[in-house]
N, C-alpha and C positions, 0 to 999 in steps of 0.2 A: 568691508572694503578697505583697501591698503591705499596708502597715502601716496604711493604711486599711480594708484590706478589710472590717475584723469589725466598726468602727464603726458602728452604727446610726444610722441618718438621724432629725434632729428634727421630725417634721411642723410645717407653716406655723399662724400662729396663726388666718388665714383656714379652711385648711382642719379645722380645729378648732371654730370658732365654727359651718362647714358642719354637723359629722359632729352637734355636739350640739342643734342646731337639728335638723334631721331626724330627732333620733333624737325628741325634747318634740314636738314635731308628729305623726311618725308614734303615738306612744303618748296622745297629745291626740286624734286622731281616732279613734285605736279605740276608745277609754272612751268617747268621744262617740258611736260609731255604736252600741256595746253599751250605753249608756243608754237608749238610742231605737228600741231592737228591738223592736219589737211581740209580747213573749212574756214568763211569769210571772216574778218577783222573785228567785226560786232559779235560775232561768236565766240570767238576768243575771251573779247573783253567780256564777255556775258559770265564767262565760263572762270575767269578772274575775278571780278565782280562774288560769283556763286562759291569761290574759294577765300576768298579773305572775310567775306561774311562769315561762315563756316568758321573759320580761326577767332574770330572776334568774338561771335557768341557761345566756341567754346571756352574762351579766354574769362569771361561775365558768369557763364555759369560753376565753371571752377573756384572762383571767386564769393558768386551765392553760397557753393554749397560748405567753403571755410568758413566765412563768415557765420554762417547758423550753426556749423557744428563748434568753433569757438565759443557762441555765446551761449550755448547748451550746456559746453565746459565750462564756463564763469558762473552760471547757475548751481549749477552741479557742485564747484566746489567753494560756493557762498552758502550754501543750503548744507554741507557736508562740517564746514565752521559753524554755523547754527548749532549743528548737532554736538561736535565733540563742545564748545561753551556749555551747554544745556547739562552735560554730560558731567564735566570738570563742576561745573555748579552745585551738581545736587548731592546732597546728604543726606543718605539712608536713615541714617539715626538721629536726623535732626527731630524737635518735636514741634508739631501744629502749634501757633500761636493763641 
């Protein structure tokens, strides 16, 4: 395994500026189209309500799924330093005491 492996990739600031635009747009049009639904005012709000929930728990779960994969990464390359010390330590031609 290469000393790179575990490093995680920076996304580009392009692709950044994509994901957070799409995200205000898509959440722009949907408050936009559940404003202008032709049905009563508890509906709406129900239907607001059913969309910022949505946002939130995808907001928590993206967040769960860093977090475990980061700490999967700190194991990984604690246990990968384990290895090359072990490594760097031993001598083949050493002789048994």
């Amino acid at each position: 395994m290469s000393a790179n492996a575990n490093i995680p990739q920076k996304t580009t600031a392009a692709f950044f500026i994509q994901s957070a635009l799409s995200f205000g747009v898509s959440i722009v049009g949907v408050g936009i189209g559940i404003a202008y639904l032709p049905v009563d005012a508890w509906m709406r709000a129900f239907l607001g309500l059913g969309l910022l929930y949505t946002v939130t728990s995808a907001f928590t779960l993206a967040k769960v799924i860093r977090d475990q994969q980061e700490s999967v990464s700190v194991v990984q390359r604690v246990d990968q330093a384990r290895l090359d010390r072990i490594l760097t330590e031993h001598d083949p031609f050493r002789t048994a005491p």
